[in-house]
C-alpha positions in Angstrom: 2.7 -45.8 3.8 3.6 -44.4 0.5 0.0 -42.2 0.5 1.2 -40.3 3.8 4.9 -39.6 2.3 3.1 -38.3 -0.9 0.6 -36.4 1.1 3.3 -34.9 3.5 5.6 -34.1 0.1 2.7 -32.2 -1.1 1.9 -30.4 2.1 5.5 -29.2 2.8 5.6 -27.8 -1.3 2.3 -26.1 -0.2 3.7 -24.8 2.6 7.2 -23.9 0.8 4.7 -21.9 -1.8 3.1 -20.2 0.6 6.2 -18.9 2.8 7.5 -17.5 -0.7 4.0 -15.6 -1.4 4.6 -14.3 2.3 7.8 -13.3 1.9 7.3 -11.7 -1.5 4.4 -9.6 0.5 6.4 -8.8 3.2 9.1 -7.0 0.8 6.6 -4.9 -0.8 4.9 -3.5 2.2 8.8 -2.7 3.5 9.3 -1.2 0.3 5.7 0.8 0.5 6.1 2.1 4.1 10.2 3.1 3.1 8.2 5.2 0.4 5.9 6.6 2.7 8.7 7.5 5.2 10.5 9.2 2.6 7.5 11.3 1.3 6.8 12.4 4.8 10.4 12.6 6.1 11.4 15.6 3.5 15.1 17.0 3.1 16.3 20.3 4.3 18.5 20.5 1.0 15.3 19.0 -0.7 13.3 21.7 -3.0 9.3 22.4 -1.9 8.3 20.6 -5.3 10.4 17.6 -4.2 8.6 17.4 -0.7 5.4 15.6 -2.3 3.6 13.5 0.5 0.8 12.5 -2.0 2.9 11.5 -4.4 4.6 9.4 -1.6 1.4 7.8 -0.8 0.2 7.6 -4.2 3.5 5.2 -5.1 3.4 3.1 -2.3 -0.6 2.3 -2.5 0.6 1.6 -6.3 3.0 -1.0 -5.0 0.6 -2.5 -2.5 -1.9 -3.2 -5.4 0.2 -4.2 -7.7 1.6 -7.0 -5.2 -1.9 -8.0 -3.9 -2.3 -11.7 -5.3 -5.5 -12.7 -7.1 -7.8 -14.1 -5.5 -9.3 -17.3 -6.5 -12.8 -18.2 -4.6 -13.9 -21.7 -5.1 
């Protein structure tokens, strides 16, 4: 009986891990497709320099990668 309650303790704290790693993804590709919109969206006050679409892209992919957990095969 005590086996099951320790293996069901360490599945939910697996679980619990894995919702934070999810969650912690799902913030970053928010943040990454809030950069992209601004990049595309432009200004009318904003100057042509400022209106940088590549650079847009550039950050969020940045983000993205930078998030991306390792992996660990095996």
């Amino acid at each position: 009986m005590r086996e099951v309650a320790e293996s069901e303790s360490a599945a939910m704290a697996a679980i619990e891990r894995r919702v934070r790693l999810l969650d912690a993804r799902v913030e970053t590709i928010a943040e990454a497709v809030e950069v992209l919109a601004r990049g595309l969206e432009g200004s009318p006050m904003a100057e042509p320099e400022e209106f940088r679409p590549e650079e847009a892209a550039r950050r969020a992919r940045e983000l993205l990668l930078l998030a991306k957990p390792a992996r660990h095969d095996g």
